[in-house]
C-alpha positions as CSV (number, residue, x, y, z in Angstrom):
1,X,158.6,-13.2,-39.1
2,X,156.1,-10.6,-39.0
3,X,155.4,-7.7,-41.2
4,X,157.5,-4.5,-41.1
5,X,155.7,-1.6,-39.7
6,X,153.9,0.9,-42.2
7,X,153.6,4.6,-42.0
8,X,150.5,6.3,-40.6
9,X,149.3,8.4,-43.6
10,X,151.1,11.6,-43.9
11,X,152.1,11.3,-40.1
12,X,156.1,10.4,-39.0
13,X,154.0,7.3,-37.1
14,X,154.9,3.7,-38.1
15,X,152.3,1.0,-36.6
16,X,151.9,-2.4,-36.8
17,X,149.7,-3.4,-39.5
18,X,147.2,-4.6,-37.2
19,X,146.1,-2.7,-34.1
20,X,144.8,-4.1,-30.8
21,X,141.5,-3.2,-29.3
22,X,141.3,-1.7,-26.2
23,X,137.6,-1.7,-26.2
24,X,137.2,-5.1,-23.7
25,X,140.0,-3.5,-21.5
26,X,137.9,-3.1,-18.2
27,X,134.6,-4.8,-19.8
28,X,135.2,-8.3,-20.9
29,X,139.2,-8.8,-19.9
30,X,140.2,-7.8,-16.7
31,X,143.1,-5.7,-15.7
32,X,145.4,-9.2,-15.4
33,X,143.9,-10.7,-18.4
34,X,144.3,-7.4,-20.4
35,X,148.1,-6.9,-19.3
36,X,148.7,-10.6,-20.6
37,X,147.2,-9.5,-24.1
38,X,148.9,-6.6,-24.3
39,X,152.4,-8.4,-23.3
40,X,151.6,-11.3,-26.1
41,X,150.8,-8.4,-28.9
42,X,154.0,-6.4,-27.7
43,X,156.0,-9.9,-28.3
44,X,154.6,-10.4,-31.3
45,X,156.0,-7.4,-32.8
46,X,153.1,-5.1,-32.7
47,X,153.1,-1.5,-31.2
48,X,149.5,0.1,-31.8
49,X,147.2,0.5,-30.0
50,X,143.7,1.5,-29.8
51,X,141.4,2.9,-27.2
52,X,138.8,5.7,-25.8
53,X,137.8,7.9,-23.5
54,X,134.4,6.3,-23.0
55,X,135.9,2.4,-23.1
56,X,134.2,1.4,-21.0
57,X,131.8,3.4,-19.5
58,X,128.7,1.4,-20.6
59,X,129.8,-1.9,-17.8
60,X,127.7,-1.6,-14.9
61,X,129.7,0.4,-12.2
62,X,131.9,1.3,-14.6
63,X,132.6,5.4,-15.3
64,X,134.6,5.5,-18.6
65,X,138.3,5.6,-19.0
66,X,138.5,2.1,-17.4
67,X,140.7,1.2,-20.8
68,X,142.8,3.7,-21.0
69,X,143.9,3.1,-17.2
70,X,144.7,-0.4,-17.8
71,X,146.9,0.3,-20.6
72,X,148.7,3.5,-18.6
73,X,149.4,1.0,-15.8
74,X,150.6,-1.2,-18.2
75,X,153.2,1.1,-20.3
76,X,154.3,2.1,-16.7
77,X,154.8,-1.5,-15.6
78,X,156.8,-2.6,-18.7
79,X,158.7,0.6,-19.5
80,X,157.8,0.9,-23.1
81,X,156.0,3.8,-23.6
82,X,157.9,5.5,-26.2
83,X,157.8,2.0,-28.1
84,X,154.2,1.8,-28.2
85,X,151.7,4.4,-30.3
86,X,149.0,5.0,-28.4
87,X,146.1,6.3,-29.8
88,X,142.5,7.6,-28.3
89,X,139.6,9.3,-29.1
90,X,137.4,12.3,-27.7
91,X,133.4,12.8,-27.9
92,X,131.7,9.7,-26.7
93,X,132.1,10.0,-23.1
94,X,129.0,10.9,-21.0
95,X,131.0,13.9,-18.8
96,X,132.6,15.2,-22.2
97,X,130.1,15.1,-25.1
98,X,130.5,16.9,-28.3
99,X,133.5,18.5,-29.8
100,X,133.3,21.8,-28.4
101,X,137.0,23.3,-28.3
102,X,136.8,23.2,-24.0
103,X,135.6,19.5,-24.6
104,X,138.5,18.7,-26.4
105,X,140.9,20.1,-24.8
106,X,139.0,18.9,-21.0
107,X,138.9,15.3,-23.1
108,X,142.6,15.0,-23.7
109,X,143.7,16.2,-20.6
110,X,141.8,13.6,-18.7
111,X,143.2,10.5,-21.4
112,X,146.7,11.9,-20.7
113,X,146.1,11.7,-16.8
114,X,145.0,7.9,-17.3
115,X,147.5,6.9,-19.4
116,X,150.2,8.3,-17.6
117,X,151.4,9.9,-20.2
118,X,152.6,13.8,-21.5
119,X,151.5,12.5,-25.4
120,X,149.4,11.3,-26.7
121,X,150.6,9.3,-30.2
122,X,146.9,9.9,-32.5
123,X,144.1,11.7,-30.9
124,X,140.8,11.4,-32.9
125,X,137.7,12.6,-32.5
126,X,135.1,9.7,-32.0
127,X,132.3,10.8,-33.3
128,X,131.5,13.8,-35.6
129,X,130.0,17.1,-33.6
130,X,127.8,18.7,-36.8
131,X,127.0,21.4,-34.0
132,X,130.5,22.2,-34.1
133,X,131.9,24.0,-36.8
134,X,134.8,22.3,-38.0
135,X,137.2,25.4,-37.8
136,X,137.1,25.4,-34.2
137,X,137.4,21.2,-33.5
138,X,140.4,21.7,-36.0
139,X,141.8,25.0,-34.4
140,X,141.6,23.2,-30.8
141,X,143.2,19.8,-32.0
142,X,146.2,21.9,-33.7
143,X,146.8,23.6,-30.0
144,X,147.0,20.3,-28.4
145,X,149.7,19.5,-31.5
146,X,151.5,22.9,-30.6
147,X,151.5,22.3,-27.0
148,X,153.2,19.0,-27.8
149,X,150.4,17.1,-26.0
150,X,149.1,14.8,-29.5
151,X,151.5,13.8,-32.1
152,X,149.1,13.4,-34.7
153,X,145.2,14.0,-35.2
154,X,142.6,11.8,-36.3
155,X,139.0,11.3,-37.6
156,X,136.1,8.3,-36.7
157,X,132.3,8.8,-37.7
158,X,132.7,11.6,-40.2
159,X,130.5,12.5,-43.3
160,X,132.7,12.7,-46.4
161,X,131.5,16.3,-46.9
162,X,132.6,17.5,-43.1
163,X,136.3,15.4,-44.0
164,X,136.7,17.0,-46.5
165,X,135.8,20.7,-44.9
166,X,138.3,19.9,-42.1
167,X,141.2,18.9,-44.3
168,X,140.3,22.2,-46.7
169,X,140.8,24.6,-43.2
170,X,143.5,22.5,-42.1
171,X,145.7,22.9,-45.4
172,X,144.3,26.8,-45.7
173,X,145.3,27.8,-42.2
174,X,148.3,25.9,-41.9
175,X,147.0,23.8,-38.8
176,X,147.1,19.8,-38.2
177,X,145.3,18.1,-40.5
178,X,144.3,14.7,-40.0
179,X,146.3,12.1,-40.5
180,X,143.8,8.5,-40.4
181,X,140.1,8.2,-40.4
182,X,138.6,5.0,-38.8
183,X,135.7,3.7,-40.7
184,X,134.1,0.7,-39.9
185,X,134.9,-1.6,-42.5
186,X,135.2,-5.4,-42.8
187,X,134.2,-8.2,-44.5
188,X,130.4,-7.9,-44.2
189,X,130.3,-4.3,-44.1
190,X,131.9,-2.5,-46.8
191,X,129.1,-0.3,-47.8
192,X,129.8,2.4,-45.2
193,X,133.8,3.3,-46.1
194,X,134.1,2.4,-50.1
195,X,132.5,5.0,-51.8
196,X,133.1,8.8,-51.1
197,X,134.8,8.4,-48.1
198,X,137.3,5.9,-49.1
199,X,137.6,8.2,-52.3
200,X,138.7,11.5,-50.0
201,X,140.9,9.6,-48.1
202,X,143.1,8.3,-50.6
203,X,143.1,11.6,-52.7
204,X,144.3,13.2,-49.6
205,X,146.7,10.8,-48.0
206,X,144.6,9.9,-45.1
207,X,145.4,6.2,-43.6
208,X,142.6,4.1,-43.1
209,X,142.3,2.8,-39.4
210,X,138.7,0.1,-39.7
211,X,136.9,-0.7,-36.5
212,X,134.6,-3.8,-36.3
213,X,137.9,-5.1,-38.7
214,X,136.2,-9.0,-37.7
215,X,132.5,-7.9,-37.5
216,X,132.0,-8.1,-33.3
217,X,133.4,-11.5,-33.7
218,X,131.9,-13.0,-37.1
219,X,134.6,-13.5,-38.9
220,X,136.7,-15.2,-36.5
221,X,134.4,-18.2,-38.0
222,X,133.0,-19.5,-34.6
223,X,129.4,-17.8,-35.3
224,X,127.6,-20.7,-37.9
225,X,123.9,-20.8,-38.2
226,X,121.8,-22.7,-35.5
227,X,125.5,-22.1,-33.0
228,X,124.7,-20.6,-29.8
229,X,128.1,-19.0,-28.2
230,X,128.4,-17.4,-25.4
231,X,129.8,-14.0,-25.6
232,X,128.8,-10.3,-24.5
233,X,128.7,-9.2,-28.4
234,X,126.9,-12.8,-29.2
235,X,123.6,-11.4,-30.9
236,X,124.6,-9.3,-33.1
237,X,127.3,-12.3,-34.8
238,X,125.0,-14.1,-34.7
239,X,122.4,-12.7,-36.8
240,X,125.1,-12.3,-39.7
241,X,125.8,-15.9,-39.9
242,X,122.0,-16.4,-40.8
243,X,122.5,-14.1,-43.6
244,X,123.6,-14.9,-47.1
245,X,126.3,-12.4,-47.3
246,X,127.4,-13.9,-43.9
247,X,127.3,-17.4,-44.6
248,X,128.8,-16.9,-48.3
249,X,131.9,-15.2,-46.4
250,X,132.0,-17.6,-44.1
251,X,132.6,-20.4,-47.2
252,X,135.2,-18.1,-48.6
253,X,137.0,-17.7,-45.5
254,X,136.9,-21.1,-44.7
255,X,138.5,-22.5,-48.3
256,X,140.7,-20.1,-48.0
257,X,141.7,-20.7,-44.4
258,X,142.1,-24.1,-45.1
259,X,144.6,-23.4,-48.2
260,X,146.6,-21.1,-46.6
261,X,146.9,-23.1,-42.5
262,X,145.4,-20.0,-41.1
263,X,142.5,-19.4,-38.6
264,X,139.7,-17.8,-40.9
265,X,140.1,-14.6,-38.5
266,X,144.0,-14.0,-39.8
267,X,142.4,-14.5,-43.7
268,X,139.6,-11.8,-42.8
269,X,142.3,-9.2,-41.5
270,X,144.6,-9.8,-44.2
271,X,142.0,-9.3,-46.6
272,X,140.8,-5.6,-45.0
273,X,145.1,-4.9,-44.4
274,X,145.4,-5.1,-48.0
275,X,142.0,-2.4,-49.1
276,X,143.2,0.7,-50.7
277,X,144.2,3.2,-48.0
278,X,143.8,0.7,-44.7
279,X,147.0,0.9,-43.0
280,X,145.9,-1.4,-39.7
281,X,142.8,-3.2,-38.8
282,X,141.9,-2.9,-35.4
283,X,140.9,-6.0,-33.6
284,X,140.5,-7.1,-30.2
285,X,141.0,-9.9,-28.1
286,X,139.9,-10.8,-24.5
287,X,142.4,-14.0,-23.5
288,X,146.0,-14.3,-24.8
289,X,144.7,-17.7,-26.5
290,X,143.2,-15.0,-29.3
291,X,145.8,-13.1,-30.3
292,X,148.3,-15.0,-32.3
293,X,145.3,-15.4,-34.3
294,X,145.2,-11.6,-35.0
295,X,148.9,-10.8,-35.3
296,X,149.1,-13.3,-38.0
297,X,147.3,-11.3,-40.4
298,X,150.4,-9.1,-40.4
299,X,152.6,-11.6,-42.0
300,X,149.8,-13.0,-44.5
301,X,149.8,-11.8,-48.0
302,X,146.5,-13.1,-49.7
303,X,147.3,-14.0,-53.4
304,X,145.4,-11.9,-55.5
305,X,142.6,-14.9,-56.3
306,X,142.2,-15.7,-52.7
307,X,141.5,-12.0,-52.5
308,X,139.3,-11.5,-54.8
309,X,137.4,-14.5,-53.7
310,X,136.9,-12.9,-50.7
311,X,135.8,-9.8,-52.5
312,X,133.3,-11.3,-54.6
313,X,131.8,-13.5,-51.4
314,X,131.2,-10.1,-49.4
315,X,129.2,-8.6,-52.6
316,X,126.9,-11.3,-51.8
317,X,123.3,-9.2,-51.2
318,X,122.5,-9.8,-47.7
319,X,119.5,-11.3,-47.6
């Protein structure tokens, strides 16, 4: 039985506690491989899902938008649109860099053409724009809002101090405000969401959205030291397990995998799913053989030892 779904910050959204990927979409899954993903996470009860603008624009022949294509033929082939939130991001892509209000507005436009859609469920902005004040990237989400174009705005990539100056305008003007940030933030990389950012989120009702929720792969457990495996994000797993942190997590997962008759990558996401603030890791998968793996996290409540076994292993120094 899985997990019932949990409200999206201060949003009227309710998602799945764990989001799929869109980022191999295009890149490492193919359109039929990523339609059978996207049918198994549907059937497993789960309803969010993540892409980009830019997914994926760094493949070889590839122009961007590849992901968000897949999934509009998809929600068009099954007929589930309005069960499915669908969220994307704005600021990455090559054609339609920045946050400039034209850019935004040019960037959701084009996402709502390729998903073959007239909403968009959570629009964030990928990366921050410093060149941009934030009065105008929040004026020009708010008129996508108005026009009933984005249900709900988001932020990934964003200093705690330019948060927080977008949520002050927001609230003083009366506009959108955001509703999720996504950090990255897993296991082996904590150090980048807990502290000040973490901190503004839950004083201000933000939901927490982590990327990289099973480190490019690590914590799925298949990386070990002196383990060659063949993948496209292979290096950079890799390297963690020769680390201490990364091998100390590894342990943890693993006892704990094996007490609980889980794969070590459901114990990982059930560990971020219950942070302060996270309300859905996002996690990909490339064949359907990977995702019941990921859906299970949404049904697995770590008890509070296992947890903070896990905690302790990922304070492990690097090293």
């Amino acid at each position: 039985m899985t997990s019932p779904l949990r409200p999206l910050g201060t949003s009227d959204l309710h998602v799945f506690p764990l989001a799929l990927g869109g980022n191999v979409f295009g890149w490492s899954a193919d359109e039929e491989r990523s339609f059978a993903v996207l049918d198994a996470y549907a059937a497993a009860g789960g309803n969010f899902v993540d892409t980009a603008d830019v997914y994926s624009e760094w493949v070889e022949g590839n122009e961007g938008g590849e992901s968000e294509s897949i999934i509009g033929r998809w929600l068009a082939a099954r007929g589930n649109r309005s069960d499915i939130v669908v969220a994307t991001k704005v600021g990455a892509h090559s054609r339609l860099k920045g946050l400039s209000a034209p850019t935004i507005k040019a960037g959701a436009e084009e996402s709502l053409r390729r998903l073959g859609t007239d909403y968009i469920d959570l629009y964030y902005t990928h990366f921050d724009d410093e060149s941009v004040p934030v009065e105008e990237i929040v004026t020009a989400l708010d008129q996508l809002v108005k026009d009933g174009k984005v249900r709900a705005v988001a932020a990934s990539n964003i200093s705690p101090e330019r948060l927080r100056a977008s949520l002050d305008f927001a609230e003083a003007e009366g506009l959108a405000r955001y509703v999720a940030l996504q950090p990255e933030y897993n296991l082996v990389a904590r150090e980048k969401y807990e502290g000040p950012l973490l901190d503004t989120a839950a004083a201000t009702g933000l939901a927490a959205v982590p990327y990289y929720g099973l480190a490019a792969g690590f914590l799925t457990g298949k990386y070990r030291p002196g383990r060659t495996v063949e993948s496209v994000r292979a290096r950079g797993a890799s390297a963690l397990a020769e680390t201490a942190r990364g091998q100390a997590v590894l342990a943890a997962l693993d006892e704990v995998a094996e007490a609980r008759g889980a794969e070590p990558a459901t114990v990982a996401l059930a560990w971020l799913a219950s942070r302060p603030t996270v309300a859905a890791p996002i996690a990909s998968a490339r064949t359907v053989e990977q995702v019941p793996a990921l859906v299970a996290a949404a049904a697995l409540t770590l008890t509070a030892e296992e947890a903070a076994r896990l905690t302790a292993a990922s304070e492990t120094p690097e090293g």
